[in-house]
N, C-alpha and C positions, 0 to 999 in steps of 0.2 A: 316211304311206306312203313309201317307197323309191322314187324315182324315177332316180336317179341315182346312178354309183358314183366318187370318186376314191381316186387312186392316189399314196401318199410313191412315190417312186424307189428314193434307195438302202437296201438288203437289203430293201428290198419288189419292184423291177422289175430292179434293177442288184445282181449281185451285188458287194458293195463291196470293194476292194483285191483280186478278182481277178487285176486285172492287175498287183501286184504278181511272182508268180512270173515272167510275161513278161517284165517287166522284167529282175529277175534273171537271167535266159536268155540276153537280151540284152547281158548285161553291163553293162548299165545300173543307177543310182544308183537306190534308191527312191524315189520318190514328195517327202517330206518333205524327204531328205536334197538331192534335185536341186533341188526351190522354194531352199535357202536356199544349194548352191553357183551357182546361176545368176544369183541377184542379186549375190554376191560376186563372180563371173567380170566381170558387168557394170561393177561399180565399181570392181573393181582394174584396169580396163584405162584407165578415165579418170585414176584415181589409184591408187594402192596403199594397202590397207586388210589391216588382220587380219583372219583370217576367223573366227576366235574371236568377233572382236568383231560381225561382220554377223549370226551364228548366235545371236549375245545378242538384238541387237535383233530379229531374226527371230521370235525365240521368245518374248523381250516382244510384241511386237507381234500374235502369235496369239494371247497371254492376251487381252489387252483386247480382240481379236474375241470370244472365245470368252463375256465378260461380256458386252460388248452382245447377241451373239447368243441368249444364256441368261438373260437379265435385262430388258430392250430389245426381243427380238423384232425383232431388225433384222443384216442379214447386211450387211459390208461390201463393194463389191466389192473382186477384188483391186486394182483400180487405186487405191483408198481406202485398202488395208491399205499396199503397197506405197508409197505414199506417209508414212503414220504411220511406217514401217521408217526410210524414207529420215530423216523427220523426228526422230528418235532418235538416229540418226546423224551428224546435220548435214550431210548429200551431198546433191547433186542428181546428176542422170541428164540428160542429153541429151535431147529430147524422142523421138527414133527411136531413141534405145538404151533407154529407159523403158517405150513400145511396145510393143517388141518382149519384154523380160522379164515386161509382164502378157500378152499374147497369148501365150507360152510356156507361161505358169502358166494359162491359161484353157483351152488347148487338147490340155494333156498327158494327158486321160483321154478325149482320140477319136485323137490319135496313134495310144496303144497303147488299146486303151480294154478294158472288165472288160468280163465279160458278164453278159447275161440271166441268170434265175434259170431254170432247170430247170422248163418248160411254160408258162411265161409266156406267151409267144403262141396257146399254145392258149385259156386261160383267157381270155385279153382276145379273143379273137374268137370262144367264146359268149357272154361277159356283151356284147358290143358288138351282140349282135342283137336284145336285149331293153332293157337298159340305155347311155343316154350314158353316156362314159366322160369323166375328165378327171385331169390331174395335177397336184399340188399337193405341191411341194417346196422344199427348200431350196435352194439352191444358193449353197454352202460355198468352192470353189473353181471349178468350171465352169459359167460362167454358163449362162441359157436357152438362149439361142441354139445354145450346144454340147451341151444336154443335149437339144436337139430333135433335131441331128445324130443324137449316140447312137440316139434311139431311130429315128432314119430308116436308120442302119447298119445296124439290128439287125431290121429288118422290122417296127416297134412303131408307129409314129407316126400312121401314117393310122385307127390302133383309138379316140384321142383326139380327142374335139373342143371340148376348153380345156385349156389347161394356163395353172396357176400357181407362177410361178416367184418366190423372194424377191428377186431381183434386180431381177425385173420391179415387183412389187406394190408393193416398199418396205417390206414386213414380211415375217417368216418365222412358219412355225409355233409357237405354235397360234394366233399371232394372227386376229383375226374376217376380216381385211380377204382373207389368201390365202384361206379358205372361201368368202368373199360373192365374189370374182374367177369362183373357178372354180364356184356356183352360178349367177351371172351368165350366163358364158359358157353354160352348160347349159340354161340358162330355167328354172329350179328354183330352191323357197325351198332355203334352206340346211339347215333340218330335213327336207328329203327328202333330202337327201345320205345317203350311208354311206363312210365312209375305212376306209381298208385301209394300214396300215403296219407296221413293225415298233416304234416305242417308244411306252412308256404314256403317257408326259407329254405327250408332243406330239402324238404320230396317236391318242391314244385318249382321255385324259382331258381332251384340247384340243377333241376334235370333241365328245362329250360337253357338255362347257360348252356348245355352239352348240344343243343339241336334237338330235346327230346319233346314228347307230347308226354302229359301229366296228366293226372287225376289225383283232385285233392278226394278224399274220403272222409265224411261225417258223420258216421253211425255213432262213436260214442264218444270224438270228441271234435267239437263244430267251431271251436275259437277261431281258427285263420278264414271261416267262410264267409266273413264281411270283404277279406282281404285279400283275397286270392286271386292269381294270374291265370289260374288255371285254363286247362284247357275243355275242362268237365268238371262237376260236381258230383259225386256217388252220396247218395245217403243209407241207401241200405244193399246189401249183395247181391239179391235177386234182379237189381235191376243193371248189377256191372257188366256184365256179356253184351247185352246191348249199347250200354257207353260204348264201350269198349270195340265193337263192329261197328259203330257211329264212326267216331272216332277213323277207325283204317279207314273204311271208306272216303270220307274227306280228305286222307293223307294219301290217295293215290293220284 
């Protein structure tokens, strides 16, 4: 049976680099390109550095996240990445000027922050009258803490009651331990769950491994839908509640 539903975040709840064009508006650096002048800003004020050379390590330093996170199942924070940077580098940082450059990097997607997906709060406040809800993400650069913000900005938060975050768990998706977090939280085995994301590997063929029922989601990003196991397809929110009761009912 379906007792319970979680939720990936980003391009499932957040639409992702939304607020890039903000940015841009603002006359603002993107995203990427701000992460790797802010830690150069940082370091040439204590010393002077190339910034050729900070944007190497920079970008070294995302690769080997991106293997542990893809290989490993383990997100680093950024105070972990930003430290391997520095340690490539041979610099240190001052302890309030190190600080202040991961709090920067943690906080720049509620500064400006992206939005919702298009009915999202609709959809999570019928499934939230029938179904616990909970969320179960990565977090890549904004930790929990800020990705609970977000969803308290954005009127989301009170529809959940667990959220699992990689920062928090100590593994990221598809590992078993963020599923059993947020089955935990819910009072539900983990084969009563159902996830709802947008990639196959990880929100579909990861909950799958668990005994779970999935729904890949396609509103704003549809790459895995030639590809997917899934168990349902979502293209827009107004029509998830009914997957969604489709869905439990076959599973009884």
């Amino acid at each position: 049976m379906i007792k319970a539903i979680t939720f990936d975040l980003w391009d499932t709840v957040i639409h992702d680099d939304s607020d890039e064009p903000k940015r841009a508006a603002r006359g603002l650096r993107s995203k990427r390109e701000e992460r790797r002048h802010m830690l150069w800003e940082a370091l040439n004020r204590v010393e002077p550095v190339d910034y050729a050379n900070v944007t190497l390590a920079y970008d070294v330093g995302e690769a080997a996240f991106n293997h542990v996170w893809h290989d490993q199942f383990v997100t680093w924070t950024v105070h972990e990445r930003i430290s391997v940077i520095l340690r490539g580098l041979r610099r240190e940082l001052p302890r309030a000027v190190f600080d202040d450059v991961v709090a920067r990097h943690e906080e720049m997607e509620t500064d400006i922050a992206p939005d919702p997906i298009e009915g999202v709060g609709e959809a999570l406040e019928t499934l939230s009258r029938t179904y616990p809800l909970a969320v179960v993400s990565d977090a890549i650069v904004s930790p929990g803490r800020c990705l609970r913000k977000w969803l308290e900005m954005h009127g989301l938060k009170h529809h959940f009651s667990g959220f699992a975050f990689s920062d928090e768990v100590g593994h990221s998706k598809p590992h078993r331990d963020m599923f059993a977090s947020a089955a935990g939280q819910l009072g539900v085995k983990i084969e009563e769950l159902v996830h709802i994301g947008d990639r196959d590997h990880n929100d579909i063929k990861g909950a799958h491994r668990l005994g779970m029922k999935a729904i890949l989601f396609t509103a704003t990003r549809a790459d895995d839908q030639a590809i997917t196991t899934a168990d349902a397809i979502c293209e827009r929110y107004p029509d998830l509640p009914g997957i969604v009761d489709a869905l439990a009912a076959g599973a009884r």
